[in-house]
C-alpha positions as CSV (number, residue, x, y, z in Angstrom):
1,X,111.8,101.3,5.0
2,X,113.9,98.7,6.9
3,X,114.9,98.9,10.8
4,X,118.6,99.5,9.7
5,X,117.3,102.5,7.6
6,X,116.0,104.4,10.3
7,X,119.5,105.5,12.1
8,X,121.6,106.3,8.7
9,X,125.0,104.6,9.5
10,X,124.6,103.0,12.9
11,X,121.6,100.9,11.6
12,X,122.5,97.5,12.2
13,X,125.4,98.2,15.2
14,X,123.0,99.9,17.2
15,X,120.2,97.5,16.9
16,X,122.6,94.6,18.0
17,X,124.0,96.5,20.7
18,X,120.0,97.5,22.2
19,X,119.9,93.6,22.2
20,X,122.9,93.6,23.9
21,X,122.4,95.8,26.2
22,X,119.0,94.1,26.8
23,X,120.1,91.3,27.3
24,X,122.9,92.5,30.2
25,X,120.1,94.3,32.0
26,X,117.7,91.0,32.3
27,X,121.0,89.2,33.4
28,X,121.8,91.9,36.1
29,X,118.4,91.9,37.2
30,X,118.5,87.9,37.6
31,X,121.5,88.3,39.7
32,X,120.0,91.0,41.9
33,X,117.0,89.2,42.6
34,X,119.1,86.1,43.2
35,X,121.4,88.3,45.5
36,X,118.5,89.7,47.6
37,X,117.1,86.3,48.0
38,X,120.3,85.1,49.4
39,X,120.6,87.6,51.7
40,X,116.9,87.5,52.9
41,X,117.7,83.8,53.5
42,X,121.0,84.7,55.1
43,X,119.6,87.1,57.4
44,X,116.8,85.0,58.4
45,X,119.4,82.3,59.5
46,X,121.0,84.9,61.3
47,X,117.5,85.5,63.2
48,X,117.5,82.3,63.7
49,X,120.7,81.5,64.8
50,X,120.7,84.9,67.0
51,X,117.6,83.7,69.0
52,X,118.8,80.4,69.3
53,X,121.9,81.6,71.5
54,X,120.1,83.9,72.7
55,X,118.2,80.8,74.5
56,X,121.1,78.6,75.1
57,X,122.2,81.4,77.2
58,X,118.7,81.8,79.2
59,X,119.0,77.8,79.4
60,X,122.5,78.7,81.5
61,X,120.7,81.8,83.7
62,X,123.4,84.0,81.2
63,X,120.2,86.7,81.2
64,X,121.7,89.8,80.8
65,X,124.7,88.4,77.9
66,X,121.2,87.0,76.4
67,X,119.4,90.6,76.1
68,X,122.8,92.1,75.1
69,X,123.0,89.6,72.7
70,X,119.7,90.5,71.1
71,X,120.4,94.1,71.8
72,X,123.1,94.0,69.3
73,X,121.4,92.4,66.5
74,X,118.4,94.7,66.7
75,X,118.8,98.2,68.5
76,X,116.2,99.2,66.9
77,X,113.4,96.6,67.9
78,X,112.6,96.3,64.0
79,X,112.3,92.5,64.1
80,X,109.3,90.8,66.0
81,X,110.6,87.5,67.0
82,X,113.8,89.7,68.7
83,X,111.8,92.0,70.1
84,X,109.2,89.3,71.5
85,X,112.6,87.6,73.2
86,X,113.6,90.0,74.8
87,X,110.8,91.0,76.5
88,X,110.1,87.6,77.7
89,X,113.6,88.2,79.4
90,X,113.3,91.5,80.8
91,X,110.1,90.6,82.4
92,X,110.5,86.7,83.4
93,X,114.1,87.8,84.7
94,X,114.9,91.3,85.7
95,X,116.3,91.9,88.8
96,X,115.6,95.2,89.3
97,X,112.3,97.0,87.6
98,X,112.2,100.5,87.4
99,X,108.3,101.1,86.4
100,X,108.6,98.0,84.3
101,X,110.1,99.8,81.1
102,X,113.8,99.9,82.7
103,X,115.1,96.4,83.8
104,X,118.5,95.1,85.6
105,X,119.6,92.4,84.6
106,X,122.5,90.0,86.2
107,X,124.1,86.8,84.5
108,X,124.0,84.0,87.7
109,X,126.0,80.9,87.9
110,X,124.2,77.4,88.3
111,X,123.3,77.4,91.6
112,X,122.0,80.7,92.0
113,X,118.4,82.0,91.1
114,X,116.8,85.5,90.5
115,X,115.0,85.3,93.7
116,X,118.4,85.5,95.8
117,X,118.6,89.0,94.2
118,X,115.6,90.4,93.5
119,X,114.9,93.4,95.3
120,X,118.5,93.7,96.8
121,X,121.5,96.0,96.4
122,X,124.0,94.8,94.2
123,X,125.9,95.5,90.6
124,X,123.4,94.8,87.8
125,X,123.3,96.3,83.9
126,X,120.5,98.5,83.5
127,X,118.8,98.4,80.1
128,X,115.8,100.7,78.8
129,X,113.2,98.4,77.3
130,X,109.7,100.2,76.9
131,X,107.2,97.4,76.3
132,X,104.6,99.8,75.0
133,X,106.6,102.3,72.8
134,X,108.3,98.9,71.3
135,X,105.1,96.4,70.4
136,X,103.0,99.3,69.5
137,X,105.9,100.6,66.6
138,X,105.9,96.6,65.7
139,X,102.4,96.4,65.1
140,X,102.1,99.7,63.1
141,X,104.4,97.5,60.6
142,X,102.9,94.2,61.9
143,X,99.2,94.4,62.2
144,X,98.4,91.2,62.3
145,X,100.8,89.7,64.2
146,X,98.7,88.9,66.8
147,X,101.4,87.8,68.9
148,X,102.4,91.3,69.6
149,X,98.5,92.1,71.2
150,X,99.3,88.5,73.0
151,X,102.8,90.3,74.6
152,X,101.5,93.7,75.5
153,X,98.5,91.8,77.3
154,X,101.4,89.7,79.0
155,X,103.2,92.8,79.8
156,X,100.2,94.8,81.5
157,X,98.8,91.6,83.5
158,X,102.5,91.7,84.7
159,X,102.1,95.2,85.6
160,X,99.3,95.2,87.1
161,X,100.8,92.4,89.6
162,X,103.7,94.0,90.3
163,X,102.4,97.4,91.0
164,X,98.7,97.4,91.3
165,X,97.2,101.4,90.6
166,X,100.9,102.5,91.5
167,X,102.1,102.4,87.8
168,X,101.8,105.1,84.9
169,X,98.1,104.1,84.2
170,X,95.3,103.1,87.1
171,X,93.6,99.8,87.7
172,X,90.9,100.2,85.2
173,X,93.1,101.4,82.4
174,X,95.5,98.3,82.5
175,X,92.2,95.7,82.9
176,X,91.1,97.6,79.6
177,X,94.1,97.6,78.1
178,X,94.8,93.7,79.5
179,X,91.2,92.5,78.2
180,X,91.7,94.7,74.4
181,X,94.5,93.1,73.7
182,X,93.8,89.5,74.7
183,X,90.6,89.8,72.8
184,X,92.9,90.7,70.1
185,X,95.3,87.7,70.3
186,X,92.3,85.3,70.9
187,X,90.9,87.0,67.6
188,X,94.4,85.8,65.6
189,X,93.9,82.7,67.4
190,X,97.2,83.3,69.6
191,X,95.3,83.0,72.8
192,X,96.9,80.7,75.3
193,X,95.9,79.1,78.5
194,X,97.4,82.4,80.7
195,X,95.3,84.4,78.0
196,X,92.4,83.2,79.1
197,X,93.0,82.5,83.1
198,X,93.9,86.5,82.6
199,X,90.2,87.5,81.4
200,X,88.8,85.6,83.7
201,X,91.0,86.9,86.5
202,X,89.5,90.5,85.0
203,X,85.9,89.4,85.2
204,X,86.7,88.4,89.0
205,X,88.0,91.7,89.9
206,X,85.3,93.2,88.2
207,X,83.1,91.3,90.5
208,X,81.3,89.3,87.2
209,X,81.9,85.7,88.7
210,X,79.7,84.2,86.7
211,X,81.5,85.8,83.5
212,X,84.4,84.5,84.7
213,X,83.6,80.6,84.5
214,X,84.1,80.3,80.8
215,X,87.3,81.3,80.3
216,X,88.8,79.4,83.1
217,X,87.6,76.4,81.8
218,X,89.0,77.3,78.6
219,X,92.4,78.0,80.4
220,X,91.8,74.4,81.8
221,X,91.1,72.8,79.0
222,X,94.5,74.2,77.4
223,X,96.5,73.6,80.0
224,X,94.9,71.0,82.6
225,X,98.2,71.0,84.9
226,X,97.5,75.0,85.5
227,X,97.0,75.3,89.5
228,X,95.9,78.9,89.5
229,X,92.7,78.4,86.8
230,X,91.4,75.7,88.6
231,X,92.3,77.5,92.4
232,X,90.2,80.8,90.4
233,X,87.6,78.7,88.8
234,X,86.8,76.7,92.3
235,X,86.2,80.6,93.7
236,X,84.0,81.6,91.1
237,X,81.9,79.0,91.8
238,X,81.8,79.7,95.7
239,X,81.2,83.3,94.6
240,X,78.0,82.0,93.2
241,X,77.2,79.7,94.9
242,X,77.9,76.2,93.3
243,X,79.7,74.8,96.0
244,X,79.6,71.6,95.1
245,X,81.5,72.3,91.3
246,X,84.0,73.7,93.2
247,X,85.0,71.1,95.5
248,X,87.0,69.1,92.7
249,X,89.2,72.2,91.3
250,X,89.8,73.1,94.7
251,X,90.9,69.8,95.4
252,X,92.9,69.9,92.2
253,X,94.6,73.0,92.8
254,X,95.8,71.8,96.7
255,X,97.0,68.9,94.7
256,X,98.9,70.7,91.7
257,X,100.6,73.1,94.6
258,X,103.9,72.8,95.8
259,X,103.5,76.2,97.7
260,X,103.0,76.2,101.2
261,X,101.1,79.8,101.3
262,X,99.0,78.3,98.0
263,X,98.6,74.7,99.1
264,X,97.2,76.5,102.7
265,X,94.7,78.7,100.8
266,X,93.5,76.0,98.8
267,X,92.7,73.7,101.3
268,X,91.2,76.5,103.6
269,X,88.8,77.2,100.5
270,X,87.9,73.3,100.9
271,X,87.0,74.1,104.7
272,X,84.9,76.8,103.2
273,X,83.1,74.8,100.4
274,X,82.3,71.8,103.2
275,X,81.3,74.4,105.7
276,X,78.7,75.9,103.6
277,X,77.3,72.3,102.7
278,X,77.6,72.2,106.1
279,X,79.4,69.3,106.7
280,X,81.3,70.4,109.5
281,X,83.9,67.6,110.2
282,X,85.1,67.7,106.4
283,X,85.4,71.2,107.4
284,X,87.1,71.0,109.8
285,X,89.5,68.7,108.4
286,X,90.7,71.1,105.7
287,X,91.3,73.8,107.7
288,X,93.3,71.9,110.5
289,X,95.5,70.6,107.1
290,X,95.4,74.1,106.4
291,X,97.1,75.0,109.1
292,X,99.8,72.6,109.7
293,X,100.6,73.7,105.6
294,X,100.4,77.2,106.5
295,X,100.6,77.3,110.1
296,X,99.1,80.6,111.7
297,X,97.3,82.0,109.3
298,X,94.5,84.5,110.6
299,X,91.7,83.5,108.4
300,X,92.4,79.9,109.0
301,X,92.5,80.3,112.7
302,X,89.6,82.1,112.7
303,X,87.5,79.7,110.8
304,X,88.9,76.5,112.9
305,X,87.7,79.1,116.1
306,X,84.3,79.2,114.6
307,X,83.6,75.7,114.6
308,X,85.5,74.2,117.5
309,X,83.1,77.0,119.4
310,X,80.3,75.8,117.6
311,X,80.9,72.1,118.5
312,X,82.2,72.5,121.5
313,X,85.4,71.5,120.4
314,X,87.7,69.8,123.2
315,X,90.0,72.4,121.5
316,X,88.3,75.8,121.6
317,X,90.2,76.4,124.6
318,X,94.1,75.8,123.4
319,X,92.6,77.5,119.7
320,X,91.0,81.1,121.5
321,X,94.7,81.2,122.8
322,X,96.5,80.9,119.8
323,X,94.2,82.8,117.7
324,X,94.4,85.8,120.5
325,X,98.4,85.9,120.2
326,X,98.2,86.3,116.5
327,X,97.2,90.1,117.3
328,X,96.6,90.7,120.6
329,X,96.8,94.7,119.8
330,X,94.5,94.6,116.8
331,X,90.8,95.5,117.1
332,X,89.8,93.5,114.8
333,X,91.0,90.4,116.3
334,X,88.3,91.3,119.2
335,X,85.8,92.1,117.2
336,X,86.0,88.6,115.2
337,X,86.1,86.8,119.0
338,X,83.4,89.0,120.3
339,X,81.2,88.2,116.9
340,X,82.0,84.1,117.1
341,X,81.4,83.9,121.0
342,X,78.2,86.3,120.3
343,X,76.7,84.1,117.8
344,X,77.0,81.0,119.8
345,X,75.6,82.2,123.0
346,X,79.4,82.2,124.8
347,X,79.7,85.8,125.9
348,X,80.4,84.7,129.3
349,X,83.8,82.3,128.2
350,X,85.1,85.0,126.4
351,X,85.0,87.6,129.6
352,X,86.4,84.7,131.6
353,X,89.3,84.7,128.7
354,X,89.5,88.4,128.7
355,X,89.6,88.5,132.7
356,X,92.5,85.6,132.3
357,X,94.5,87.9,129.7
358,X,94.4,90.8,131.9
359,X,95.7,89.1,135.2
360,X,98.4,87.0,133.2
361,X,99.0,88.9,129.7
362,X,101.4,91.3,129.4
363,X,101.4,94.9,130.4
364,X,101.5,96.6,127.4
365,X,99.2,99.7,127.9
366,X,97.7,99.5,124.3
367,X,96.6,95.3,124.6
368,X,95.3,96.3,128.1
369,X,93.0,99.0,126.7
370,X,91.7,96.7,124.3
371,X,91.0,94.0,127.1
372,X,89.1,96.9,129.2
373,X,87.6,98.1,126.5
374,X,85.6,94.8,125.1
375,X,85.1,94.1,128.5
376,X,83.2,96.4,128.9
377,X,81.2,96.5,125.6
378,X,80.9,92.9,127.0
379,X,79.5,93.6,129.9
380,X,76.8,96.4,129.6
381,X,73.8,94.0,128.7
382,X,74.7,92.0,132.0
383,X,77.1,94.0,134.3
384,X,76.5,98.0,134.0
385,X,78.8,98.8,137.3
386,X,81.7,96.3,135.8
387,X,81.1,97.8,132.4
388,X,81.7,101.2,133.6
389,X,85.1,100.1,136.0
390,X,86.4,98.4,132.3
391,X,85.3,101.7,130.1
392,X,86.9,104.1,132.0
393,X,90.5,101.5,132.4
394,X,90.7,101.6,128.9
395,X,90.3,105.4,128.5
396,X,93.4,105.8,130.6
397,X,95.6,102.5,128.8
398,X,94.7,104.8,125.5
399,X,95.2,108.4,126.8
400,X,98.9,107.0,127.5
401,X,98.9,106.5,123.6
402,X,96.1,108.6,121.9
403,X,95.6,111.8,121.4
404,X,92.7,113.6,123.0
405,X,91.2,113.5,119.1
406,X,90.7,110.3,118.6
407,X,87.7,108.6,117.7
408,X,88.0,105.9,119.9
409,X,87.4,108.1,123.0
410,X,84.1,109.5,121.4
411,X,83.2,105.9,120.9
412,X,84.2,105.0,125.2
413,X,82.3,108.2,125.7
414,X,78.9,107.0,124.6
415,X,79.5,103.4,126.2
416,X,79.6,105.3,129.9
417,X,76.4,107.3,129.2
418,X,75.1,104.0,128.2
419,X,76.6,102.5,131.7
420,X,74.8,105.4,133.5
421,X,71.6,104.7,131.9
């Protein structure tokens, strides 16, 4: 029996036409596959094209037109390389951050910058842009794009800056969620130099100095211009003790600086370094460059203080006054006198200074009751009598301010039985 038997009179017309038909099928098959190819290709020049105006506009401070931009193209955050940019403009350019998942945002001409808005009252477009909700949806479709792990560590180092343990998850949450996800980018190799200055910057506020070393040097390595690694990595080794490794990333770091506030706390961490190799005049010379860079600073004041005392200076005189008017109605600024002068035998200067401040300060009852009061904590290994005259001054300067609660007046309480005794 032939083919054409089989269907009795449509034999050989229906064969030809299953051929046919066949035939038509494979050709609109070609021609979808062909279509969806075009159109893949076609949307991913539109991706391309998208993000590159997207960047032009960044390139002309257009930030807000740039995140509308993307907005548009993908309101749903379905597309990585969207997503990814627009992140990197809600958090490198917001004005306004309102728990870091809404952002304003404000298109600035030429001559202005974020900074002059920052913080301020003004007219800004608000957009909703949840850093969490969006990477974590990503990489449920995207599991190893470990670029996404790489942003959302990004995102909670930012975070963390920006609010500290006032944000939606404490301090130890965000370092565990920082160093999972940055282990998780360095595992798809799309660790960067801020990747790894960020887990050593978690090993330093977990107190592991030593653990820290590594990846700053890796963060070097990557990026040898990078003031902060080498600023972090010249602590870590004063944390531990290797002084003399840090000296040349400090110095590096005062170098790389161009801010005042960082170029100060650089070179004031060289004073440190050269004071514990004790080599004072090297010392000494940092933190006086640390103070005409930063001029005023309390902790470099207080360190030039400490060894103009200890040298006997020609000015410890001129620096005890300055350092004094930085706070003159903080205790702790008295306490840090009373400990230098202590420590170098000089007890007797700083009562002279005290005696000076009273007669010639002002008359402000609460920097009066601080002068009586260390006065006469001065006084009661020497002077018991003056001692007692200075205690019971400063109990009235601070019952003008005090309540009758206070601490402080327990504290005056048991210097005049010690007076007595």
């Amino acid at each position: 029996m032939s083919l054409l038997n089989v269907f009795p009179g449509h034999g050989y017309k229906s064969a030809s036409a299953g051929v046919l038909n066949l035939r038509f099928i494979m050709k609109i098959f070609v021609s979808l596959v062909c279509l969806l190819w075009i159109a893949t290709v076609a949307f991913g020049q539109t991706v391309t094209q998208t993000m590159a105006k997207a960047r032009s506009l960044i390139d002309s401070k257009q930030y807000n037109s740039a995140f509308v931009l993307l907005e548009k193209f993908d309101p749903a955050n379905a597309n990585p390389d969207i997503a990814l940019l627009k992140q990197e403009i809600v958090i490198n350019y917001f004005v306004t951050s309102i728990m870091h998942q809404t952002f304003a945002l404000k298109d600035l001409s030429k001559d202005e910058e974020i900074s002059d808005f920052r913080g301020k009252e003004g007219s800004f477009e608000l957009h909703l842009f949840d850093v969490e909700k969006v990477m974590g949806s990503l990489l449920a479709h995207h599991p190893n794009d470990c670029r996404l792990y790489k942003a959302l560590g990004d995102f909670y180092y930012d975070v963390y800056l920006k609010y500290d343990d006032k944000w939606l998850k404490d301090e130890k949450e965000l370092l565990r969620l920082m160093e999972t996800n940055f282990q998780k980018a360095e595992a798809g190799d799309c660790a960067d130099y801020y990747s790894y200055f960020v887990l050593g910057h978690i090993s330093l506020i977990r107190e592991k100095n030593a653990e820290s070393i590594p990846f700053f040097l890796k963060s070097i390595r990557m990026n040898p211009t990078f003031a902060n690694a080498k600023y972090n990595l010249a602590y870590a080794y004063l944390c531990t003790g290797a002084y003399e490794k840090a000296i040349p990333y400090a110095q590096a770091a005062f170098d790389l600086y161009q801010s005042p506030g960082y170029k100060g706390d650089a070179a004031r961490m060289l004073g440190q370094l050269y004071e514990q190799l004790e080599q004072t005049e090297e010392a000494i010379a940092n933190y006086e460059k640390a103070d005409q860079i930063d001029p005023n600073n309390y902790d470099t004041l207080k360190a030039l203080l400490r060894l103009y005392v200890q040298t006997d200076n020609p000015n410890e005189s001129k620096m005890m006054q300055t350092f004094y008017a930085l706070a003159p109605d903080n205790p702790t600024l008295y306490n840090d006198l009373e400990e230098i002068c202590t420590i170098n035998q000089k007890e007797n200067d700083l009562i002279l200074f005290y005696k000076y401040q009273l007669d010639n300060g002002p008359k402000d009852d609460k920097m009066q009751g601080n002068l009586h009061f260390f006065l006469g904590r001065l006084s009661l290994a020497t002077d018991k009598p003056s001692a007692k005259v200075h205690l019971l001054l400063a109990k009235d300067k601070f019952g003008k301010i005090f309540g009758k609660d206070e601490e402080l007046f327990k504290t005056i309480d048991e210097l005049l039985q010690a007076a007595d005794r």
